[in-house]
C-alpha positions in Angstrom: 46.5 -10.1 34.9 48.8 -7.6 36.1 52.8 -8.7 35.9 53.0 -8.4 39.7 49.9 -10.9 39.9 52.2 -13.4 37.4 55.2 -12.6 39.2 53.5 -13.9 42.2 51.8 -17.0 40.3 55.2 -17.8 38.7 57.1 -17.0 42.1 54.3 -19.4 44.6 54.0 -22.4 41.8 57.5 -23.3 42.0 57.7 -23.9 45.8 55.8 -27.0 46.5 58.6 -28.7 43.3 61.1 -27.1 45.7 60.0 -28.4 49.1 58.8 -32.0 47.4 62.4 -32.2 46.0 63.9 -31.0 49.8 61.5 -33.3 51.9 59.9 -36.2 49.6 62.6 -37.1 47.0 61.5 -40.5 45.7 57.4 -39.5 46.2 55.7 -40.4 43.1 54.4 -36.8 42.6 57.7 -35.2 42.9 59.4 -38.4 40.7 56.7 -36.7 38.4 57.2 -33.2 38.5 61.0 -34.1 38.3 61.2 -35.9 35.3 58.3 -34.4 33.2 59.8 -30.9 33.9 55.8 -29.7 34.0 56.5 -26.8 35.7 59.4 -25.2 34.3 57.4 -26.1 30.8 54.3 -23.9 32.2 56.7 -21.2 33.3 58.4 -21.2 29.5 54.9 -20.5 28.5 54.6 -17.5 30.6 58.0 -16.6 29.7 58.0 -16.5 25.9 54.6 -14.5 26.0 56.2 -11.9 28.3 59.5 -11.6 26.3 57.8 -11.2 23.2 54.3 -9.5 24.2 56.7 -5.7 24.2 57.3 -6.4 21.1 60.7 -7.7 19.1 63.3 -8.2 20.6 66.7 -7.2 19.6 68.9 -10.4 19.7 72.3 -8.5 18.8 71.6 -6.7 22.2 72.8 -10.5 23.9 76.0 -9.6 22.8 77.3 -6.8 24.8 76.8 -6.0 28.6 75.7 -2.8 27.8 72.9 -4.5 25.2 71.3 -6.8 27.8 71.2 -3.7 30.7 69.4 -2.0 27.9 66.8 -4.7 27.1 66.0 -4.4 30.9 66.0 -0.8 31.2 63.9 -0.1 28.6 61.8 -3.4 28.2 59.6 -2.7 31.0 57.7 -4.9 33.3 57.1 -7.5 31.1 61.3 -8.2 30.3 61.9 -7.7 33.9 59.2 -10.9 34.3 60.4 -12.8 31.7 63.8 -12.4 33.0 62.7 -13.3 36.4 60.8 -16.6 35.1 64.0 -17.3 33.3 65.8 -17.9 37.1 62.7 -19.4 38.4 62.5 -22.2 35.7 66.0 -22.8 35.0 66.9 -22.6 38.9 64.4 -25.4 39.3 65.5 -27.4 36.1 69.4 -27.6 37.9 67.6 -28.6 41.3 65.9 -30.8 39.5 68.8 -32.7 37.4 70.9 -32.0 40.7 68.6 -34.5 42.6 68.0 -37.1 39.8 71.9 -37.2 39.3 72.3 -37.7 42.7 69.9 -40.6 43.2 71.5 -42.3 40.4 74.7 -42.4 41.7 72.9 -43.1 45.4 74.1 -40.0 46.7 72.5 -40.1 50.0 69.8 -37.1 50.0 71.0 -35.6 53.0 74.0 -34.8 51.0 71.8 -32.8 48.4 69.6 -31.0 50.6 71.8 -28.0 50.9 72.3 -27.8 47.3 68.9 -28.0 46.5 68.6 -25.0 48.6 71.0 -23.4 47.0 69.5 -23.8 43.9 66.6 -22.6 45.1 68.1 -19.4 46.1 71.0 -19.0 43.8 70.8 -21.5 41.2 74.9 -21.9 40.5 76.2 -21.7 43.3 73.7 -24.7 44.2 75.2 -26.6 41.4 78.8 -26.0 42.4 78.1 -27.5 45.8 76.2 -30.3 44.5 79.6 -31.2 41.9 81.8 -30.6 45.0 79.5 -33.3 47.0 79.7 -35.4 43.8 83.2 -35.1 42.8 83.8 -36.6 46.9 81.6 -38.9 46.8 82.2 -40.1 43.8 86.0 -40.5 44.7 85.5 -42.3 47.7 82.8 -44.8 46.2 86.0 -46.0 43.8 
């Protein structure tokens, strides 16, 4: 398989968690998917094979800016992947604990909705909202 096919495989499986999570919070399946983390776990899969499969990787280049722009300018397809599975899993992990939190502290979903998206789209700023929403709710529960 060509990156661009995985980075459309990796890209398509993590929408139907997304909309499940949006549209069918307490389903079953997405209760599931949720709380087993299944398929951030498949995308870590695809995601240590790509990081590694250009070789080693130099770990000292994590410590400087200018270290980590070269890992992606000169890692080629398969860092740019991995770095790109690295959003898609962790983004989904935060949506993830984002609406389990909020469940157990009967946040009503409607409040979480636009976080979730958030996440979706841009994984912190997703989680900011959602500890706003909390941090309110949370105060005016006590």
């Amino acid at each position: 398989m060509t990156p661009d096919q995985v980075f459309q495989i990796a890209s398509t499986i993590v929408l139907p968690q997304w909309l499940l999570m949006a549209f069918a919070p307490r389903w079953f399946v997405t209760q599931f998917l949720v709380k087993s983390f299944l398929i951030p776990v498949i995308l870590a899969v695809l995601y240590a094979y790509y990081l590694f499969a250009g070789g080693p990787i130099d770990f000292g280049a994590f410590g400087t800016l200018e270290g980590v722009q070269g890992l992606f300018q000169n890692g080629g397809d398969g860092v740019m992947l991995a770095g790109w599975i690295h959003y898609l899993a962790f983004d989904l992990v935060v949506g993830s604990v984002v609406m389990r939190d909020a469940q157990e502290r009967g946040i009503p979903h409607w409040w979480v909705v636009v976080p979730i998206f958030f996440c979706f789209m841009l994984g912190p700023i997703g989680l900011l909202l959602y500890w706003i929403i909390r941090t309110v709710k949370i105060k005016k529960l006590s």
